[in-house]
Structure formats: C-alpha cells, structure tokens
C-alpha atoms as one frame of an Amber mdcrd trajectory, in Angstrom:
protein
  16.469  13.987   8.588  12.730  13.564   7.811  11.176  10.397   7.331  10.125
  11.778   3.951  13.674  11.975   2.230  15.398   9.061   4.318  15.903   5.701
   2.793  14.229   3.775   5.315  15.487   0.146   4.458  19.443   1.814   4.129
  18.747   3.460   7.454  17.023   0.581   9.440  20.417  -1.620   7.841  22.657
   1.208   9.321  20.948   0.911  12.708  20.728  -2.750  13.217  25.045  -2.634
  12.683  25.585  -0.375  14.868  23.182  -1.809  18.120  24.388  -3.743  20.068
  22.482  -7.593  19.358  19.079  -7.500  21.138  18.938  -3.896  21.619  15.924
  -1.166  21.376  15.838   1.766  19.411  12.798   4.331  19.384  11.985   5.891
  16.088  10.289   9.359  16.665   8.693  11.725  14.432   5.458  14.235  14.374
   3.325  14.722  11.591   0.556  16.673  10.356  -2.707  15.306  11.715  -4.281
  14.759   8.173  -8.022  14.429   9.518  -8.071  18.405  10.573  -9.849  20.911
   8.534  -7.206  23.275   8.512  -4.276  20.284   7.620  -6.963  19.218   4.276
  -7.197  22.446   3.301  -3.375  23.056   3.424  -2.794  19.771   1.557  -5.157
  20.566  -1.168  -2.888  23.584  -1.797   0.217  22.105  -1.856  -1.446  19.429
  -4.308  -2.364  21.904  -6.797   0.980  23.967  -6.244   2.999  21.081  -6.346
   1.698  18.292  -8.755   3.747  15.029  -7.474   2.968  15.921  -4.420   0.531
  13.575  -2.542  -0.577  14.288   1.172  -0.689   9.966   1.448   2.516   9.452
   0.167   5.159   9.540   3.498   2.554   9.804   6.076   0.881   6.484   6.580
  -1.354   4.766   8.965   0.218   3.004  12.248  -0.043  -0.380  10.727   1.602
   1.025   7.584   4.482   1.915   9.353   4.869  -0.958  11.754   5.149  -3.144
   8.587   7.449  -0.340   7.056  10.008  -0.554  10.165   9.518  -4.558  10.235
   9.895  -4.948   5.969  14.088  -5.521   5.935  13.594  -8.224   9.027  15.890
  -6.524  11.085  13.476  -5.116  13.933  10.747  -5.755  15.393   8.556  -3.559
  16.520   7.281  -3.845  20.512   5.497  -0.567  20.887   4.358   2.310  19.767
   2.387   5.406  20.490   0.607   8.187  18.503  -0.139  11.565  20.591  -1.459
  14.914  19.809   1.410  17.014  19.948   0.145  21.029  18.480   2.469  23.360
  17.625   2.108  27.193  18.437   2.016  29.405  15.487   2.292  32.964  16.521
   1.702  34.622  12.905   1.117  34.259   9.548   4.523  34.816   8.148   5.944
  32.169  11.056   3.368  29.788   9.231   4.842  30.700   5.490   8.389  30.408
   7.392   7.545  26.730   8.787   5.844  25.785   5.814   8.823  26.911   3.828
  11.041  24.305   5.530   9.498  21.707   4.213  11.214  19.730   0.934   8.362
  20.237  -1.079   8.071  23.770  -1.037  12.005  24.676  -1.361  11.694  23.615
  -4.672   9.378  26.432  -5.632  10.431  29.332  -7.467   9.566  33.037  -8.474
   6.192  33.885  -9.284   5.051  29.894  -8.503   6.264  30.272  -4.605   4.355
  33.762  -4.780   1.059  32.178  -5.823   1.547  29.456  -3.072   2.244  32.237
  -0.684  -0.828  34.199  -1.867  -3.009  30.985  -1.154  -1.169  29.825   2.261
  -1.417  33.627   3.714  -5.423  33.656   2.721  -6.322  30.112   3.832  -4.393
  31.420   7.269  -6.112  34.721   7.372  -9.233  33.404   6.044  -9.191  30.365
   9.508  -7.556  32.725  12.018  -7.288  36.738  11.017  -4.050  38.071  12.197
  -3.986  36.167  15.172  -1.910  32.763  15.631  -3.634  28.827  16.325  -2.212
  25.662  17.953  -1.451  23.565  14.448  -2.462  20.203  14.492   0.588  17.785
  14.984   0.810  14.372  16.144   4.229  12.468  17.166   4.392   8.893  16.288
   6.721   6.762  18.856   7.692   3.278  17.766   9.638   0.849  20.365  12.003
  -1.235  17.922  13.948  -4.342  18.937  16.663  -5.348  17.029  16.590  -9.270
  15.657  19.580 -11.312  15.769  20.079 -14.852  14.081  17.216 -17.150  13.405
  14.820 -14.290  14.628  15.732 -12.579  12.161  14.516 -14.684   9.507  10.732
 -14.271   9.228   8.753 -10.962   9.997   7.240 -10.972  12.949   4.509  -8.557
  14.362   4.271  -6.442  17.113   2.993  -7.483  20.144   2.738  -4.684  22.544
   0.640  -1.229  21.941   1.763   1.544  24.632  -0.960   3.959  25.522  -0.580
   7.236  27.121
C-alpha cells in the first residue's frame, strides 16, 4: 500500500503490536524526485488535471517524515537513507501505463483522462521523442525502533543518519 492512502498513525499502532518489544522495522518507499525538470513539469499537469491534488501533500522532506514516523511515540527512528533509485521507461504508453497506477489518476474519466493523456504523451514526446529515459526516483529507507514503557513516553529524535 502507498504511503499516500495508508493511515500512518493506524499503521505505525498495528506495527508496534505485532514486534516483538525493542525490535526494528525498516519503512521503505521511492518517490518522485520533485527537484527534476521533467517530475515539475509532470506535477504541474496533474495539478491542473486534478485540482486537490498537491505535489507537497504525501511527499515530504526527511525531517518531515522522521517526525511523521516518531508523532504516535511508538518508534523511534535510528536511521535513514535517501538514494537515487531511476526507473527505466521504455515508451510513452509504458509512461501513461505507470502513471495510470497511481490513485490520483484512476479517478479520471472519459474525455478528462483523454486531455491528461493528450498532455502526459506531449510533455513525454516533447522531453524524449519516441525513445524511453531513466525517470527520476528516489527510495527513502528509515531504520525504526520500537519503544517500550517509559521510552515510550516522550518523542525522541533520531540519532543516527546512514549514508551510502
């Protein structure tokens, strides 16, 4: 499930029952590197397609989220690290097909999903022709330990920044 329709605070609750006291989880995810170009200009068309969309909205900075996974007091977090992480995309229609996937765009319909379509394919031919591009991704790693008892108490920040 994506970070962007998860109930973080249920799902942090759900994690801390089931590990074991004192134990680690790692929360993974990638997301769009939002200071590309190509990413800006993609954003700016899903924020005229889609109105309540906003690009700022579920991805956040690394402090953001370190104080996101750390808000219910039940982890802390240790470590994390952000890496570039591009994905291949061989074609345009692969690019409407990933695009597609996303929650925000699955709620398009008829002639609205054509007009995003129309803009997506000419912002992709416009940057690249018919060939594919490496599309900018990064995946965020975050080293969580779980707090037990008194710990758990106040929030406590992270201590420990992992580089690669």
């Amino acid at each position: 499930c994506g970070l962007d329709r998860l109930n973080l605070p249920e799902a942090l609750e759900e994690c801390w029952r089931i590990l074991k006291p004192n134990g680690y989880m790692i929360a993974v995810w990638n997301d769009r590197d939002l200071s590309s170009p190509m990413v800006k200009e993609l954003e700016n068309i899903l924020e005229r397609h889609m109105h309540a969309y906003n690009r700022f909205q579920n991805q956040h900075l690394l402090e953001d989220w370190c104080i996101k996974l750390e808000e219910t007091n039940n982890f802390k977090v240790i470590g994390y690290l952000v890496e570039e992480n591009p994905v291949r995309i061989p074609s345009s229609a692969a690019f409407l097909d990933t695009i597609d996937l996303s929650a925000e765009v699955r709620g398009l319909r008829g002639e609205a999903k054509k007009r995003f379509h129309a803009d997506v394919s000419e912002l992709f031919k416009s940057r690249f022709g018919q060939s594919g591009f490496l599309w900018p991704m990064e995946t965020k790693l975050y080293i969580l330990k779980r707090l037990d008892g008194a710990k758990k108490k106040g929030r406590l920040h992270h201590e420990t920044i992992f580089s690669a």
